[in-house]
C-alpha positions in Angstrom: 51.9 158.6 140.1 52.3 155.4 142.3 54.9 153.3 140.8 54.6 150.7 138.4 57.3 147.7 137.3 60.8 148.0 138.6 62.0 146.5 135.2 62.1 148.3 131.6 62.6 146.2 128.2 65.9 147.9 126.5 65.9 148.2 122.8 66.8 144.7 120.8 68.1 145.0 117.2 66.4 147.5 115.0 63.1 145.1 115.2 62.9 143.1 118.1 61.1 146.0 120.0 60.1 148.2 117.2 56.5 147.6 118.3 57.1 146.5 121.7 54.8 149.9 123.3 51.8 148.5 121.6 51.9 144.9 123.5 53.2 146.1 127.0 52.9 149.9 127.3 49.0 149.5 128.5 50.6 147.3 130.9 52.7 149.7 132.7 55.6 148.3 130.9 58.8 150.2 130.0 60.1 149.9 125.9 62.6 151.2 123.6 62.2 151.3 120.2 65.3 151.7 117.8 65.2 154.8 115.6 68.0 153.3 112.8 66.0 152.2 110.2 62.6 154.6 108.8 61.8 152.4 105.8 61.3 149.8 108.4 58.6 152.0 110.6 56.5 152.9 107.8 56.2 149.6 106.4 54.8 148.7 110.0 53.0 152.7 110.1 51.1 151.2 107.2 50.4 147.3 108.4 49.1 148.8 112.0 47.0 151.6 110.3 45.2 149.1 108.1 44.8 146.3 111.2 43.4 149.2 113.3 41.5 151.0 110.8 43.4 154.1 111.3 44.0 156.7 107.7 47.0 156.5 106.1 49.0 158.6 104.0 52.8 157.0 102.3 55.4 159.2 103.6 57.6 158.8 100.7 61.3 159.5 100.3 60.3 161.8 97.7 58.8 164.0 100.8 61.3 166.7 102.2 62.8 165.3 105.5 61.1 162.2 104.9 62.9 160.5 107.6 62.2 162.9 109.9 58.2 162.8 109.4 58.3 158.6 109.4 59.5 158.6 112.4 57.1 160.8 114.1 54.1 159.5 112.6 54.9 155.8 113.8 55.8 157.3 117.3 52.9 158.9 116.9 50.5 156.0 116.1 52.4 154.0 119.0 51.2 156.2 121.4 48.0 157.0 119.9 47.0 153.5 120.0 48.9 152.5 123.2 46.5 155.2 124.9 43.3 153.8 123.5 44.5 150.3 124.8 44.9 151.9 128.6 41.7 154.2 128.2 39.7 150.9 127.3 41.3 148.8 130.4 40.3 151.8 132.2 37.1 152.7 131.2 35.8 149.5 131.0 36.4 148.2 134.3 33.6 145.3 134.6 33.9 144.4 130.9 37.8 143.8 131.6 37.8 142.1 134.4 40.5 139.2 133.3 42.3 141.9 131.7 42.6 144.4 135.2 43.5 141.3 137.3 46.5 140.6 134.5 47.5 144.1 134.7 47.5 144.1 138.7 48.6 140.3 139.1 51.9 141.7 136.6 52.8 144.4 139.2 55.5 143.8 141.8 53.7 142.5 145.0 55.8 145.6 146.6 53.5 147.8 144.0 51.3 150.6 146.3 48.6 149.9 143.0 48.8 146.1 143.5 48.5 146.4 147.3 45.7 149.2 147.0 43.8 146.8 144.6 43.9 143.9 146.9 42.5 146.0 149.9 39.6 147.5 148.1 39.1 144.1 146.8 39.3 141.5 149.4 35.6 141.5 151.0 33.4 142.8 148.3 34.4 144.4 144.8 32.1 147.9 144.0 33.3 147.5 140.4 32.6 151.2 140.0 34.1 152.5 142.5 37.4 149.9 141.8 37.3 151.3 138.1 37.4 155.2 139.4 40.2 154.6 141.4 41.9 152.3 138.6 41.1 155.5 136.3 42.7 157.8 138.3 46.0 155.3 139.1 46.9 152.8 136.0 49.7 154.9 133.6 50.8 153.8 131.2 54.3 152.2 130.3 57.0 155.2 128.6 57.6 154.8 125.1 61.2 155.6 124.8 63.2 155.9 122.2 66.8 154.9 121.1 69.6 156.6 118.9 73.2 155.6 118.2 74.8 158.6 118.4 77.7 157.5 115.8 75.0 156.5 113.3 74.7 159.5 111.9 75.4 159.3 108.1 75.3 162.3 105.7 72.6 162.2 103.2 72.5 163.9 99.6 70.0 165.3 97.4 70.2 165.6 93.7 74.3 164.2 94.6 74.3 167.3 97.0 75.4 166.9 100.3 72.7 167.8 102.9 73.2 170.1 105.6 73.9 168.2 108.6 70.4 168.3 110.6 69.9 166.2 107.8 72.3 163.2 108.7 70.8 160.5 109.9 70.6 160.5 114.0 70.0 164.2 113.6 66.6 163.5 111.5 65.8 160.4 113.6 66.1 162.9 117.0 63.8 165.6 115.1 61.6 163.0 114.4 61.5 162.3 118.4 61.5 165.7 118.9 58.5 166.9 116.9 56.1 163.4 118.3 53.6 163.7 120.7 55.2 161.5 123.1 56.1 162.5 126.2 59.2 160.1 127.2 63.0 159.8 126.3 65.7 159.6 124.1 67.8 157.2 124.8 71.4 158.3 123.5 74.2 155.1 123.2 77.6 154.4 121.9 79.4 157.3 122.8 79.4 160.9 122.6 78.2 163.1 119.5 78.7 166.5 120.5 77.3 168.1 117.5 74.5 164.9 117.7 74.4 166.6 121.5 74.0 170.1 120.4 70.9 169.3 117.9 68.8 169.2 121.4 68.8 172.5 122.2 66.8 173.4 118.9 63.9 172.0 120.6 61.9 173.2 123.6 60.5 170.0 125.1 63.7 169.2 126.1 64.3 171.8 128.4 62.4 171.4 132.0 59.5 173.9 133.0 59.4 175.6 136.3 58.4 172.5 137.9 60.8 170.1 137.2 59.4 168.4 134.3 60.7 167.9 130.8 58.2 166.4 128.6 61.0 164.8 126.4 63.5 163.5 128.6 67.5 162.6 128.3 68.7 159.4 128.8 72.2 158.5 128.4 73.6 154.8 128.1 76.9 154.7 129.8 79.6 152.0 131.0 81.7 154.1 133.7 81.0 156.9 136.2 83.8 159.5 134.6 82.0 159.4 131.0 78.4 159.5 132.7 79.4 163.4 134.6 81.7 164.1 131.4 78.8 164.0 129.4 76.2 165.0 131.9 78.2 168.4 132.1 78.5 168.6 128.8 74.5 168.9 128.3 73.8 171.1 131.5 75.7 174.1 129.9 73.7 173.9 127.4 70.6 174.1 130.0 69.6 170.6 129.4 69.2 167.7 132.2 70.0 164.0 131.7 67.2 162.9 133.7 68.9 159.1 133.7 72.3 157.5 133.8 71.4 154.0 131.8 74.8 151.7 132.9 75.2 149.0 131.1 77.7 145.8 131.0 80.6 146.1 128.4 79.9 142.8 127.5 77.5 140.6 129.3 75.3 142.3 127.0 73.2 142.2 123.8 73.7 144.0 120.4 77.2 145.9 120.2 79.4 145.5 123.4 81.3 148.4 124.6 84.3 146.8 126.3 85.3 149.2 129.3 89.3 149.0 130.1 88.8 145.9 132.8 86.0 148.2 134.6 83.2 145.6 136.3 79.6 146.2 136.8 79.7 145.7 140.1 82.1 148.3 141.1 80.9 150.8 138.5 77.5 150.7 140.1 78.9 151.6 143.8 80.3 154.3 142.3 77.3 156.0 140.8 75.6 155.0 144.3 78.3 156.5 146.3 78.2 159.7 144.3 74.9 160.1 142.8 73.9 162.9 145.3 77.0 165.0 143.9 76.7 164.2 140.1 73.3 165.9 140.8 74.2 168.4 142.5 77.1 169.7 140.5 75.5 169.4 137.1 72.1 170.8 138.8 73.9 174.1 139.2 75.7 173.6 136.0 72.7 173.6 134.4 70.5 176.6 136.5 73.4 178.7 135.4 72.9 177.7 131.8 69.0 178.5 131.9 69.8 181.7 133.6 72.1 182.9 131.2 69.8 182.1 128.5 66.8 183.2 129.6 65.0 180.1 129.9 62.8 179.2 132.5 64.3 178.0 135.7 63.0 174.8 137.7 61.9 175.6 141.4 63.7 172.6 142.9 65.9 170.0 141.7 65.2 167.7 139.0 65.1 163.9 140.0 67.9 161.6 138.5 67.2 158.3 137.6 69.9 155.2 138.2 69.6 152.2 135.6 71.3 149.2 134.7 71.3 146.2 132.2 73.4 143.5 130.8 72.9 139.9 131.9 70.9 140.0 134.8 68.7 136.7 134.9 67.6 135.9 138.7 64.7 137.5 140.6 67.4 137.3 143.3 70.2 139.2 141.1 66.9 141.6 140.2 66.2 142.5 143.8 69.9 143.1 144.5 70.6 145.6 142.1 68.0 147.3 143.4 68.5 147.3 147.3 72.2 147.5 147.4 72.9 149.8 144.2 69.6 151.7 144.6 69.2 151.3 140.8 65.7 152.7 140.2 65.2 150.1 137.4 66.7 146.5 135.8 66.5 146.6 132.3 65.9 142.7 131.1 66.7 142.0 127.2 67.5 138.6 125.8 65.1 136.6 128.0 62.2 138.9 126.5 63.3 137.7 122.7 61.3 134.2 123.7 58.0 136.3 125.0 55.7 136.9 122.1 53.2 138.8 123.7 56.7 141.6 124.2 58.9 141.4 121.5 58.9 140.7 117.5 60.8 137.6 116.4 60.0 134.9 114.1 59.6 131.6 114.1 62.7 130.8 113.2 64.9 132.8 115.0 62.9 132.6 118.1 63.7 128.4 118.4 66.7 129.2 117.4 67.5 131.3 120.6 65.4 128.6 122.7 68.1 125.9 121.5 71.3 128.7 122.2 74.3 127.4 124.3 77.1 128.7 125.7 79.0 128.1 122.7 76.3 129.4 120.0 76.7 132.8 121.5 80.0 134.5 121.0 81.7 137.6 120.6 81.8 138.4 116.7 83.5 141.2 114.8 80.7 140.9 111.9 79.6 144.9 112.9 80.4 146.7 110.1 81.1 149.5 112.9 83.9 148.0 113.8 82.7 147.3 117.0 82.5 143.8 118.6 79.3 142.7 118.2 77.8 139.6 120.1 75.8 136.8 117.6 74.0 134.1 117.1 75.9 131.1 115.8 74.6 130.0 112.2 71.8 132.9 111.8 70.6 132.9 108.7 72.1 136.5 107.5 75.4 135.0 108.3 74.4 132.0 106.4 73.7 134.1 103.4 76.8 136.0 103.7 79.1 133.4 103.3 77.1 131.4 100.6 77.5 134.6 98.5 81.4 134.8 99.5 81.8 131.0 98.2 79.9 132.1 95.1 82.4 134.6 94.2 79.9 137.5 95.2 81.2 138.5 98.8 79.4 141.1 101.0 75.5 143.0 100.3 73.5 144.5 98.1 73.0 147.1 100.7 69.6 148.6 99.9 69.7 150.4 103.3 72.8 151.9 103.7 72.5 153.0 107.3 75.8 152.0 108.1 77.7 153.7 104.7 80.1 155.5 106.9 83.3 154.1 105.0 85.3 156.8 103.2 88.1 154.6 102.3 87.7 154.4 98.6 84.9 157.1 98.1 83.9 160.3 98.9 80.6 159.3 99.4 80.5 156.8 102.4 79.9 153.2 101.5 79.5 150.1 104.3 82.0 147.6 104.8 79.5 145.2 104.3 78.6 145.9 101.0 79.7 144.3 98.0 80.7 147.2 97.0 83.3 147.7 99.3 84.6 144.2 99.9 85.1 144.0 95.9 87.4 146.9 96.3 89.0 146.2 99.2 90.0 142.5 98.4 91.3 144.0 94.6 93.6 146.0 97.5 94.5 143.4 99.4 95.6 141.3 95.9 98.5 144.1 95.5 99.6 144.3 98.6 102.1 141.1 98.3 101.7 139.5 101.4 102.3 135.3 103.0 99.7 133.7 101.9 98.7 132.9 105.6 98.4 136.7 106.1 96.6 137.4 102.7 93.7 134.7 103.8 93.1 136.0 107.4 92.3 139.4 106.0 90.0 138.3 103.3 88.9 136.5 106.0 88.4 139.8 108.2 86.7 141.4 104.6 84.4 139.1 104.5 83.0 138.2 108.0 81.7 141.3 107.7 77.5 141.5 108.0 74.9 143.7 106.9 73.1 143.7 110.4 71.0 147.3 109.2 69.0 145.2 107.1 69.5 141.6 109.4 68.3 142.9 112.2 64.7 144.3 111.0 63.9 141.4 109.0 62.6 139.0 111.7 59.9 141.7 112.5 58.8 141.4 108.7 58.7 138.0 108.6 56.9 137.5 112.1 54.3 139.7 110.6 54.0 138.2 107.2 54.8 141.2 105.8 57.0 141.3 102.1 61.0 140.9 102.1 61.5 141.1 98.9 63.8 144.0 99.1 65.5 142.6 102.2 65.9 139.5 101.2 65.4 136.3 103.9 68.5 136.4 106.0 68.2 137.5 109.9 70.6 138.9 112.3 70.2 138.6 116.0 72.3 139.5 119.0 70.9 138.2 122.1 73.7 138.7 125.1 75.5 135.5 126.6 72.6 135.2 129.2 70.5 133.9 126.2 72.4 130.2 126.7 70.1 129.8 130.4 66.5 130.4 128.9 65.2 127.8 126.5 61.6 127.8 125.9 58.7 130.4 124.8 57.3 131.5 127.6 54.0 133.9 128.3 54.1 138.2 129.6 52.9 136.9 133.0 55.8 133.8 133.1 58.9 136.1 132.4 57.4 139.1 135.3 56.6 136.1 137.5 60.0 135.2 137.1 61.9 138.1 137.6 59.8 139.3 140.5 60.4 135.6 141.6 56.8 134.2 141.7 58.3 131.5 139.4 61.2 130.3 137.8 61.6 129.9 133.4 65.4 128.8 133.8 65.6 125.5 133.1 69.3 125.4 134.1 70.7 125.3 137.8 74.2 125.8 136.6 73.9 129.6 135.3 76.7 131.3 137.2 76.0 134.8 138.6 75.4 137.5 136.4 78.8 139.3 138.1 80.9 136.0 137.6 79.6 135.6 134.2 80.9 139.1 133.1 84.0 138.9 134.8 85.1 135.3 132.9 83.9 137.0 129.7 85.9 140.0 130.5 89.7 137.5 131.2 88.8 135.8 127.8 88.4 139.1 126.4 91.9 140.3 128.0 93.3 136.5 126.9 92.4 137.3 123.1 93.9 140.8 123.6 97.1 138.8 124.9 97.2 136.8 122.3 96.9 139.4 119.7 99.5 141.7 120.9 102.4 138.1 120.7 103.5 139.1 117.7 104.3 142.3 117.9 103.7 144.8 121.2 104.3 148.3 121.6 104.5 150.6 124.7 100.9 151.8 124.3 99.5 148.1 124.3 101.6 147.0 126.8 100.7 149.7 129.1 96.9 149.0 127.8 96.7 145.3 129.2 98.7 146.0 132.3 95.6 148.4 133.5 93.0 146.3 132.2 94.6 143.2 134.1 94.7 146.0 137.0 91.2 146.6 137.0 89.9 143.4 137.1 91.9 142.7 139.9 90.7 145.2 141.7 86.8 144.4 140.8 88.3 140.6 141.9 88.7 141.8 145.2 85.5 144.0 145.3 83.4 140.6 144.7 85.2 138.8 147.2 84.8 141.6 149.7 80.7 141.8 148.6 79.7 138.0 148.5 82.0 137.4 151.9 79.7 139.6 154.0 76.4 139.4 152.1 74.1 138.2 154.5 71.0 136.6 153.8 71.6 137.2 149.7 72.9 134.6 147.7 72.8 132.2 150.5 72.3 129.0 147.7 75.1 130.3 145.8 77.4 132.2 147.4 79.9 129.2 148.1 79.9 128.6 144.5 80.6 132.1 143.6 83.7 132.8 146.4 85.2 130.0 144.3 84.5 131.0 140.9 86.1 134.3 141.9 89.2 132.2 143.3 89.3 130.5 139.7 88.9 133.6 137.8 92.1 135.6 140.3 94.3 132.2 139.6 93.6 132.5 135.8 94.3 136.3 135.6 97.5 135.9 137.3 98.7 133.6 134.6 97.7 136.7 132.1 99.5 138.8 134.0 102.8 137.4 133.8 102.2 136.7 130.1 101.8 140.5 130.2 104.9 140.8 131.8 107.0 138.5 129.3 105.8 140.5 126.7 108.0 143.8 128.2 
């Protein structure tokens, strides 16, 4: 199939693209939706089937593997109804023509379609001979899926624990698994190997003797070591990872994955460098694996697909990433939170984000993973939280419990943003007989904690006008630092002009590059880390910065080395950017020999 857009929409929140395939997928456009929270997808199965006249039957919790069966009949009404869009643009050629030209005009102008289109178009248009060929060449935009692997809760029955294709991420994969989509699973935060494992119950996972795999692997990764670690991993068990998803520890959105001083930039030549033996290696890895369990073997070697994501905001950064990394596609998040026509946000989120600074978007530690966790300043969820903390009710209801992974005081896990929890582990804290300085920074700690499994589906309620009553009003968001350079609501066709640059919706000329960016939010991270360890360092932590500070060094000099002999790339900014890297090798010396004063 010729190719479509060289960008995909990654997964925002558990709402922000939970129905992103039904506005762009006709398109040609690339979405992820989040599998965390079921009661969310059939309050939305049931809106959709009404507004499309489609039957509907409640999938109640009362059901056996109710999660399971939610899941695939939303994925399944997705796709069914995201088919029917493309069949009708298709079919109905000289009806649609405002609609075809959107679709074509959306295309990169390096698109075969797009060029195709204009040369059976430029002297006379046979609209019915243009609408067999566009039969025969629009596709339509994958409807992927994403899981985090470590959110994978046990679940009971009658106070019995479940088995454990029962937990959470296992039912959400089944319910992947058992759809009639024919996309991928996009696996992040880490490695599950019993999570792993659960794939080879299911067939379409596993490629035929051509090469294809109708459900496909995707793996969301931050260094080239974990990517063929885990790649390995899934090829003894005869399955492919058909993509390598890398993303920036923390010029990103949602949950940031710091890497130990690791850039993007140098992580990327790496998987460029050796991309031809990561396949090769875990190609055979995997034949062998097929072979030994009688499984079908491919005929030639299955393709392998190079993404990134995290910050990028240029057409120029775009284009770049693509040429000199050979990434196959950019993935583009926060930007897309101020399109309508892509994502879900309400109202008042979305001119929230539009009015985002620098300083409104920071580095939190409100995940109740215990992950840091990039936010919003002054969301409404946080808002809530600490108007119930001052009213002597600190932390959630926590109707969800998504996140109840806390075995601290129960057998039965409970979230650390629950009232429940915080009650019990501020009665702890009482006891403990500590300075009163001390005592209040880890009430502080307690309480800071947010119920973001409930925060961060809300706004797709409320931007449909759909009940909350069991959710309550707060919303969570967590668009990346990037957020602070986009500041209006724009249209589908003004964000894919911009980032194919046919136009510009940055209002700001002082937005550093997306590698300068993440390397200044990677010495603050390493400053905090400094700071932390003053009071009392051991061997490990010492050791710990003194590699970080390393690494950064070392990506330091990989930028200078890059932007020195780019030529014709960056030529507006690459004075700007040889000194920001200057400033940024000055300031991590000065951490260095703090590092050293702590020995």
């Amino acid at each position: 199939m010729a190719n479509t857009h060289s960008f995909h929409i990654p997964v925002m929140g558990i709402g922000y693209t939970i129905d992103t395939p039904l506005k762009v997928a006709h398109l040609g456009i690339d979405s992820v939706i989040s599998l965390v929270d079921d009661m969310l997808l059939e309050k939305l199965r049931k809106m959709y089937c009404e507004k499309f006249e489609m039957p509907y039957q409640e999938i109640s919790e009362k059901i056996e593997d109710f999660r399971a069966k939610r899941i695939t009949s939303y994925l399944n009404l997705m796709n069914s109804v995201a088919e029917r869009k493309l069949e009708e643009l298709k079919s109905a050629a000289l009806e649609k023509k405002d609609e075809i030209r959107e679709y074509i005009n959306m295309l990169p102008d390096s698109s075969t379609i797009k060029q195709e289109f204009k040369r059976r178009t430029a002297k006379y248009i046979n609209w019915d001979e243009v609408g067999n060929w566009l039969r025969e060449n629009l596709s339509m935009g994958s409807i992927d899926v994403n899981i985090m692997t470590k959110i994978d809760k046990d679940n009971y029955q009658h106070k019995e624990k479940l088995p454990v294709e029962f937990n959470d991420a296992h039912a959400a994969l089944r319910g992947f698994a058992n759809s009639d989509l024919h996309s991928s699973i996009v696996l992040s935060a880490g490695m599950n190997p019993r999570l792993y494992s659960y794939l080879e119950h299911f067939d379409d996972f596993f490629p035929d003797e051509n090469g294809y795999v109708k459900k496909k692997i995707v793996l969301k990764v931050s260094d080239f070591r974990s990517a063929f670690i885990q790649g390995k991993f899934l090829a003894k068990k005869g399955l492919w990872v058909s993509e390598y998803r890398i993303e920036s520890g923390l010029n990103c959105g949602g949950h940031a994955f710091a890497t130990e001083g690791n850039l993007m930039g140098p992580i990327l030549a790496e998987f460029r460098d050796n991309r031809e033996k990561l396949i090769q290696e875990v190609h055979d890895i995997m034949v062998q694996a097929l072979g030994a369990k009688n499984r079908v073997v491919p005929e030639h070697t299955l393709p392998l697909k190079i993404t990134a994501q995290g910050g990028v905001g240029t057409a120029e950064e775009h284009q770049f990433l693509i040429e000199h990394y050979q990434i196959d596609s950019v993935g583009w998040g926060s930007p897309f939170l101020l399109v309508p026509e892509a994502t879900t946000v309400d109202d008042e989120t979305m001119n929230k984000l539009a009015e985002a600074k620098e300083d409104d978007l920071y580095l939190s530690n409100i995940s109740p993973l215990g992950v840091p966790f990039n936010n919003l300043r002054g969301n409404t969820k946080d808002v809530e939280k600490m108007a119930w903390a001052q009213g002597g009710k600190p932390g959630s209801p926590c109707p969800k419990k998504y996140v109840a992974l806390n075995n601290e005081f129960t057998e039965k896990g409970i979230c650390p943003a629950s009232r429940h929890y915080q009650l019990l582990k501020l009665k702890e804290l009482k006891k403990e007989g500590m300075s009163e300085e001390t005592y209040q920074e880890k009430v502080n700690a307690v309480i800071d904690k947010s119920c973001i499994c409930v925060g961060l589906g809300t706004s797709a309620l409320k931007a449909h006008h759909m009940d909350t009553k069991d959710e309550g009003e707060g919303v969570s968001v967590c668009p990346g630092p990037n957020m602070a350079y986009f500041n209006k609501v724009v249209s589908l066709k003004e964000i894919t002009d911009h980032i194919y640059g046919r136009g510009n919706m940055m209002a700001r000329a002082d937005r550093p590059n997306m590698f300068v960016k993440e390397l200044k939010i990677y010495i603050d991270y390493l400053k905090d880390k400094v700071e932390e360890t003053k009071k009392s360092v051991t061997v490990k932590q010492e050791k710990y910065l003194s590699s970080f500070a390393g690494n950064l060094e070392k990506g330091i000099n990989y930028y200078q080395g890059l932007f020195s002999s780019a030529k014709e790339k960056f030529e507006d900014t690459k004075a700007g950017i040889l000194t920001e890297l200057d400033n940024s090798k000055k300031a991590l010396q000065r951490l260095v020999a703090e590092i050293e004063s702590l020995k």
